[in-house]
N, C-alpha and C positions, 0 to 999 in steps of 0.2 A: 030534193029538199031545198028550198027557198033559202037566203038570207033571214028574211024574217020570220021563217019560222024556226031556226035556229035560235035566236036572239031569245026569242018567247019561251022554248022552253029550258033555258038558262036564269036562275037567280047571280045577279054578278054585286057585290060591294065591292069601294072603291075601287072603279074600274080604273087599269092605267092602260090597258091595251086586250083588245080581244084576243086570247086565243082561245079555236078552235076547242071545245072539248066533247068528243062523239058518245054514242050509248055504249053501253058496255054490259055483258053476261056473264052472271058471277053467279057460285053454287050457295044454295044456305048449306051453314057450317057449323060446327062447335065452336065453342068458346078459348081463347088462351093467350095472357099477356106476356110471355116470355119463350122462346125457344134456347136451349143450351144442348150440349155436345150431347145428354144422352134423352133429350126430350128433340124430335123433330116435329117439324110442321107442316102438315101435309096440306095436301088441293080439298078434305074436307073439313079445314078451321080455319079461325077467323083469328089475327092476332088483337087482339083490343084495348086502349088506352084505357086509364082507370077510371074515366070517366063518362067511356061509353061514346066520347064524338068520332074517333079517330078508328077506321080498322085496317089491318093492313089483310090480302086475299089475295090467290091466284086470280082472273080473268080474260076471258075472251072480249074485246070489244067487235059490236055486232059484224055480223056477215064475215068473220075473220077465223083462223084456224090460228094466228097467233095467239101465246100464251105467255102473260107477263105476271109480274109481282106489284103490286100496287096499295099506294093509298088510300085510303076512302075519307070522304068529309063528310058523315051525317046530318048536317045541318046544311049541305047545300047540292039539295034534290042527287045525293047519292054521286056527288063530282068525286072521281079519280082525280087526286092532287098534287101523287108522286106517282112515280114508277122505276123500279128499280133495273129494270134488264129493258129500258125503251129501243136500246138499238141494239138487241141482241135477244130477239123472243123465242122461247121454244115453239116449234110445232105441236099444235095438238090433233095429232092421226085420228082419223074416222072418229072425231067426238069424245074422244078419248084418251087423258092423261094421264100421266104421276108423276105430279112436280113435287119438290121437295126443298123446304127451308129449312138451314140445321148449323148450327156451329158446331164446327169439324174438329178435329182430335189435337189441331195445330191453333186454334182458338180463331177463327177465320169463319164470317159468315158467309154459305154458300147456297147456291141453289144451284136444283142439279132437277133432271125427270128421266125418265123410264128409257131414254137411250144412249145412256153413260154420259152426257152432257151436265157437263158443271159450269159456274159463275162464281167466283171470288167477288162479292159485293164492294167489299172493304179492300179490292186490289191494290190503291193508291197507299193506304196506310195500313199495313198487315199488320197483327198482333202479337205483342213483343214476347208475349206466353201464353201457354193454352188457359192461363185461368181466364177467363172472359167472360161474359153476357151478354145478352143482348136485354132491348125493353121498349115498349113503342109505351112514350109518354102523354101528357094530356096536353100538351100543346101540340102533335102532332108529328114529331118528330120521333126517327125511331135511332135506337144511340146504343153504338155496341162499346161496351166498357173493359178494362183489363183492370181487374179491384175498382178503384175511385176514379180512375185515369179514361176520360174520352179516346176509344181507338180511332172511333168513325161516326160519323154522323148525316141523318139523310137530310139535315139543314143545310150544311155542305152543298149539296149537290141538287139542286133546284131543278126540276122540269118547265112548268106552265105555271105555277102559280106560287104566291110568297105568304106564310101566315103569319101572324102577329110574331114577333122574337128571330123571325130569321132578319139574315144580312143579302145587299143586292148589294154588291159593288167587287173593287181588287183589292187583294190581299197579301201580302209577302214581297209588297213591291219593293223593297229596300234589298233584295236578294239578287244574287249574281244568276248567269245562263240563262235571265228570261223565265223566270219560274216564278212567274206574277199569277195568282189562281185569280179566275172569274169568278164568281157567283152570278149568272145571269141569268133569265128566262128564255126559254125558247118552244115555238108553238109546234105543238103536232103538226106529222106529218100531211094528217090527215085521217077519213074514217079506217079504224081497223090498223092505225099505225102512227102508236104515241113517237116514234123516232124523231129525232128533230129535225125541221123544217123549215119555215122559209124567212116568218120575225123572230127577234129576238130583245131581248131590253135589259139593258144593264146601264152601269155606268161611263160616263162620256171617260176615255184616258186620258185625252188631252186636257180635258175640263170637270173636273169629276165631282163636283156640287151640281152635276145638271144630267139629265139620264137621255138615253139612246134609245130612240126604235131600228133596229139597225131589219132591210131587206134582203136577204141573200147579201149581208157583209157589206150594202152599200149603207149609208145612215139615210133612214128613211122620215124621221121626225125627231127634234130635241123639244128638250121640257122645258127648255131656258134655267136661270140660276135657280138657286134653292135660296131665298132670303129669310129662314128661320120657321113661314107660319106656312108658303106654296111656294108650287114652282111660276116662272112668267107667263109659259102656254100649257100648261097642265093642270088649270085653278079649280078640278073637282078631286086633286088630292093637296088635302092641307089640315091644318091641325086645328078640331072643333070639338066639341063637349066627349068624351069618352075613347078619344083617338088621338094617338099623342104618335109624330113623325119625328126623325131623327134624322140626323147628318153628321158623321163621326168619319173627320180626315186626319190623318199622323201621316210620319214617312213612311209604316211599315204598310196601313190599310186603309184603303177608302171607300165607306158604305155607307147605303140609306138603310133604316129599319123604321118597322111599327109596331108601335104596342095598344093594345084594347084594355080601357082600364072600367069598361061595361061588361053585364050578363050576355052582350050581344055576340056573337058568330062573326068573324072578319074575316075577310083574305081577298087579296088581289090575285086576277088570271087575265 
């Protein structure tokens, strides 16, 4: 397959950088906006935003026996947006699995399938009690709760693509031992493997009103400063009728965000 026809059969808004996003084979399923400790969610349902844009689903992307957890964006030709297990997929043996999504008895969302293999999704920040939930909202994100209190959040943890209300940048930088969190993008590995690979795009550390294409960790292109409305060399992202960008630096965090204040469908990949 060609470059361009890659290109073609991609819909992209505000492009900041290509990546990569391959086809992918997903089962039709049932319906269900929440999984909890005694409801699991299995390889045949769909988890779904209240609004019908967002699904989350096991799939294969093509020609592949891996098997992951993922995003869906309905409004953009069926793109996987997230993925929750990209560097750690199950096998699916002779065409055949049982994967399983469930908040466990310790309030901890996990996915596990049919050969004792588990995933603590929420590993970085476990749950302080088994009361929990989970909920994939209409923005897109899916957000596991303890009562009112955020445990974990799949905004947090960005793959390839950024939707309106998430953050790109560092975080917690005001904190000792180096425990500065990224938010940044990083492109598939390639077909049949969302795993990260070779660009990535965040924000610059040394200069962090300006963003990074970084190549295998070297800096591959900058966007130049952020002067409120674009960037210097990135002037097909800036702020025009229904799209409003942001740049919000403190000592603790430094990120760019977007928000869609139109009926229209957003997201950079």
């Amino acid at each position: 397959m060609t470059m361009n026809s890659l290109r073609r059969r991609k819909r992209i808004s505000h492009l900041v950088f290509l990546f990569f996003v391959w086809p992918v084979k997903v089962q039709l399923s049932l319906e269900r906006d929440t999984p909890s400790p005694s409801n699991v969610f299995s390889e045949s349902e769909y988890l779904v935003s209240p609004n019908k844009l967002f699904w989350s689903m096991f799939f294969n992307p093509e020609n592949s026996s891996n098997r992951y957890l993922g995003i869906q964006h309905m409004h953009t030709e069926m793109k996987i947006i997230w993925v929750a297990n990209r560097e750690n997929p199950f096998i699916d043996i002779d065409g055949y699995s049982h994967c399983f999504l469930n908040i466990t008895e310790d309030g901890n969302l996990v996915l596990s399938d049919g050969n004792a293999t588990s995933i603590t999704i929420n590993s970085e920040s476990p749950a302080p009690s088994s009361n929990t939930s989970a909920t994939r909202l209409n923005t897109g994100n899916f957000v596991l709760r303890a009562e009112e209190e955020v445990v974990w959040q799949s905004f947090d943890y960005p793959t390839d693509t950024i939707l309106p209300g998430m953050k790109l940048g560092l975080f917690d930088q005001n904190l000792k031992q180096n425990k500065t969190r990224k938010y940044f993008l990083t492109s598939w590995d390639g077909p049949g493997h969302p795993a990260s690979r070779i660009f990535t795009l965040g924000i610059d550390p040394n200069n962090t009103d300006q963003l990074v294409i970084w190549r295998r960790d070297i800096p591959y292109r900058h966007s130049g400063k952020w002067n409120g409305k674009t960037f210097s060399n990135f002037h097909n992202i800036k702020n025009y009728d229904g799209i409003q960008f942001s740049y919000i630096p403190n000592r603790s965090e430094s990120y760019f965000a977007y928000n869609v204040h139109t009926h229209y469908s957003s997201s950079w990949i």
